[in-house]
C-alpha positions in Angstrom: 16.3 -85.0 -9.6 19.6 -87.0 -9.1 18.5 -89.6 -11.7 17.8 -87.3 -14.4 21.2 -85.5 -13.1 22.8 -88.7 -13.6 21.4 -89.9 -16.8 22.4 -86.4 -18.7 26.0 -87.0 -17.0 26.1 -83.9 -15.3 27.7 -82.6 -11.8 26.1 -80.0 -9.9 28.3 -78.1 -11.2 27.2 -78.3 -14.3 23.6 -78.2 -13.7 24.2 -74.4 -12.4 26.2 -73.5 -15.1 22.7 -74.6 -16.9 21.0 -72.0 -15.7 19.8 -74.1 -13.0 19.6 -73.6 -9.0 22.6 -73.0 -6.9 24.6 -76.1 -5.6 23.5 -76.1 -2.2 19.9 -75.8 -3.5 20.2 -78.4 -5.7 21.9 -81.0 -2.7 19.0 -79.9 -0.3 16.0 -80.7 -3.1 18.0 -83.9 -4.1 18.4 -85.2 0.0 14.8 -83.7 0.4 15.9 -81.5 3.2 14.5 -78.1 2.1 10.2 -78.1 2.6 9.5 -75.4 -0.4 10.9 -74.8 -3.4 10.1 -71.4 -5.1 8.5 -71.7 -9.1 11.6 -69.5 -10.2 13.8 -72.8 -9.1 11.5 -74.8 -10.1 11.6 -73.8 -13.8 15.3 -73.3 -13.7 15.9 -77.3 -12.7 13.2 -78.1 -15.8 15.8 -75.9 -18.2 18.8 -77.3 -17.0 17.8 -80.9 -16.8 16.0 -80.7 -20.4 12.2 -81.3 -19.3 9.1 -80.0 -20.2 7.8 -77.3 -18.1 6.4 -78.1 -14.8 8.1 -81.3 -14.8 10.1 -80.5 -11.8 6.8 -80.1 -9.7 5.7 -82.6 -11.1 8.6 -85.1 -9.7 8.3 -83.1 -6.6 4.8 -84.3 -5.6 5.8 -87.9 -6.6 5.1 -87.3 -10.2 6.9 -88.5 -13.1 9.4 -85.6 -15.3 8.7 -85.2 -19.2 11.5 -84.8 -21.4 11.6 -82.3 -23.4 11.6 -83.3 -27.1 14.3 -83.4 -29.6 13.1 -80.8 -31.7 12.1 -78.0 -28.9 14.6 -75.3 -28.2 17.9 -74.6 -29.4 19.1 -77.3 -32.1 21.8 -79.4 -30.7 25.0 -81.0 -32.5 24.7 -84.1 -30.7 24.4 -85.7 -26.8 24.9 -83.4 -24.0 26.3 -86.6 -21.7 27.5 -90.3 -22.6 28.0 -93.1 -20.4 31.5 -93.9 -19.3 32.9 -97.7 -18.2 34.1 -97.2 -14.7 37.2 -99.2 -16.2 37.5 -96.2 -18.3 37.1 -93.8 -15.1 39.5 -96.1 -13.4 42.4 -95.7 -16.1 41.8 -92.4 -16.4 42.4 -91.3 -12.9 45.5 -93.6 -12.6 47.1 -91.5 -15.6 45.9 -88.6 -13.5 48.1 -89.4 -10.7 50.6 -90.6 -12.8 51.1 -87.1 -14.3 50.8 -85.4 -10.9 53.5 -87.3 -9.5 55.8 -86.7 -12.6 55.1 -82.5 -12.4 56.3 -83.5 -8.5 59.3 -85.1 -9.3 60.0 -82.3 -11.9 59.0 -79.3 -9.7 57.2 -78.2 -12.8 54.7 -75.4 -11.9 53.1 -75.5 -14.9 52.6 -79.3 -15.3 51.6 -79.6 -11.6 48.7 -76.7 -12.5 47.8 -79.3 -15.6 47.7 -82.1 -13.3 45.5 -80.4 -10.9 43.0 -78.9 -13.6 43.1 -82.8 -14.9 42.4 -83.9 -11.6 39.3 -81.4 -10.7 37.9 -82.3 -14.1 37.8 -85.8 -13.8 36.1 -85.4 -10.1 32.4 -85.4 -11.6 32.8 -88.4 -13.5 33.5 -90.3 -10.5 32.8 -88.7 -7.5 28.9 -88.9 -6.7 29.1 -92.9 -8.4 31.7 -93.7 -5.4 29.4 -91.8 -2.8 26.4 -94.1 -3.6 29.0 -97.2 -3.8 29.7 -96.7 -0.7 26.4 -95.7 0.9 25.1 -99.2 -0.6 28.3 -101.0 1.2 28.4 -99.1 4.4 28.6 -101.9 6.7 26.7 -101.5 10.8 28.9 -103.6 12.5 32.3 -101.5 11.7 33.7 -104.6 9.2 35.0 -102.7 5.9 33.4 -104.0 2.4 36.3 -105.1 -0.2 34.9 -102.0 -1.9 36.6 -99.4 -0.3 39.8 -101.3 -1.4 39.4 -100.7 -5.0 39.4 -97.0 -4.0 41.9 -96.8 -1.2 43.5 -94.1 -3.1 40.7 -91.8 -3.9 39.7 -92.1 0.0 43.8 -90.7 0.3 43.0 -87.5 -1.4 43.3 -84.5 1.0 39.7 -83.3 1.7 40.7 -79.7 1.4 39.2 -78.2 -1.5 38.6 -74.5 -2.9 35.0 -75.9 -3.4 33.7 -76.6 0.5 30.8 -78.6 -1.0 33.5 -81.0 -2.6 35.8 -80.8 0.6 33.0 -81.6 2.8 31.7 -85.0 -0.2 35.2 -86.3 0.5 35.2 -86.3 4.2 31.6 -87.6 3.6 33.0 -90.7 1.7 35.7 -90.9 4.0 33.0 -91.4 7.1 31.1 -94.1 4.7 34.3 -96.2 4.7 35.0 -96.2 8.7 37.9 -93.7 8.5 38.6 -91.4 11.2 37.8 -87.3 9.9 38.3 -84.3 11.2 34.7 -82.9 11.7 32.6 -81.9 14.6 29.5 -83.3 15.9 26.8 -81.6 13.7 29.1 -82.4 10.8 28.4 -85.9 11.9 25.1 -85.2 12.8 24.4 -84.0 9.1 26.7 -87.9 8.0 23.8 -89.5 9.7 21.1 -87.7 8.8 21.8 -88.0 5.6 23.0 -91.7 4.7 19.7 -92.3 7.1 17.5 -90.9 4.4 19.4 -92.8 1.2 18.6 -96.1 3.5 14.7 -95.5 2.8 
C-alpha cells in the first residue's frame, strides 16, 4: 500500500480525502499491525489509490495491485502526483523558514498564519521520505549517520501538532536519530515494534 501511496505522491492525508480509509487505518494496514480488514476498506483503498477492484486483497495476500486504466472513471486533466528532486524539497522548506522567521521579526499575524499553512503543506512532500531515510540509517551501536545532519533542522521542529498522528511521526524520527523524546514506555514500545518490522 505504501508504494502505490508513494508512487501517486499522496500523504495519508490525502488518501482519506480520496474516499479512502481513515489514517490510523491506513498506518495499521501499511505496518501490517491490524489482522482483518473489512471489504468496505478494502474497496475504498482500491478507489483512492486508482486500482482495479479487488486489487487491494489482492496485495493483501501477497498479490500484485492492477491499475486501473486510463480511460475508466472520471476523465482526468492530467497526473494526480509528480515526482519532486529532494533538492527541490530542500529549497523549498528553507524559503519556508525563511518566511516564518520574517512574519517573527515582523509580529505579523497574518504572515505568520501564511508561514505556518506553507509549512503544514510542505510536510507530505517530505515527511514520510525522511522517516524511511532514517529507518535505513538508524545505526545499533548509538554512532549518528551524517544523515541526520542534512536534516538537523527538521529534527528541531517542535513535535507538537494539531494532527497527533503527525506529532507522534516527529517524535518517531526524532527516536530514529538517537535524540532524547518525551514519551513513555509503550510509546517506545510501539518505536521498536515498529522500525522492527521495516528491518524485515
Amino acid at each position: 500500500m505504501w508504494k502505490r501511496r508513494t508512487e501517486l505522491g499522496l500523504s495519508r492525508p490525502q488518501v482519506r480525502d480520496r474516499g479512502g480509509p481513515s489514517i490510523p487505518t491506513l498506518k495499521d494496514i501499511e505496518e501490517g499491525t491490524t489482522r482483518t480488514v473489512s471489504a468496505t476498506t478494502l474497496g475504498k483503498l482500491d478507489a483512492a489509490l486508482e486500482w482495479e477492484p479487488g486489487s487491494a486483497s489482492d496485495v493483501l495476500r501477497g498479490g500484485t495491485p492492477k491499475p486501473r486504466r486510463a480511460n475508466d472513471g472520471v476523465a482526468s486533466l492530467g497526473p494526480d502526483g509528480v515526482a519532486v528532486a529532494l533538492r527541490v524539497v530542500l529549497d523549498l522548506l528553507g524559503i519556508s523558514r525563511e518566511l516564518d522567521t520574517i512574519a517573527r521579526e515582523m509580529k505579523d499575524a497574518r504572515l505568520e498564519d501564511l508561514a505556518r499553512r506553507l509549512a503544514v503543506a510542505l510536510r507530505p512532500m517530505y515527511g514520510e521520505y525522511v522517516t524511511r531515510l532514517f529507518e535505513e540509517n538508524k545505526r545499533e551501536n548509538g554512532s549518528l549517520s551524517p544523515v541526520y545532519a542534512v536534516f538537523s533542522e527538521l529534527l528541531d521542529e517542535p513535535a507538537g501538532s494539531d494532527d497527533d498522528e503527525d506529532g507522534k511521526e516527529r517524535l518517531y524520527r526524532r527516536w530514529l536519530a538517537g535524540r532524547e523524546i518525551d514519551a513513555d514506555q509503550g510509546l517506545l514500545a510501539e518505536f521498536e515494534a515498529r522500525f522492527s518490522r521495516r528491518q524485515q
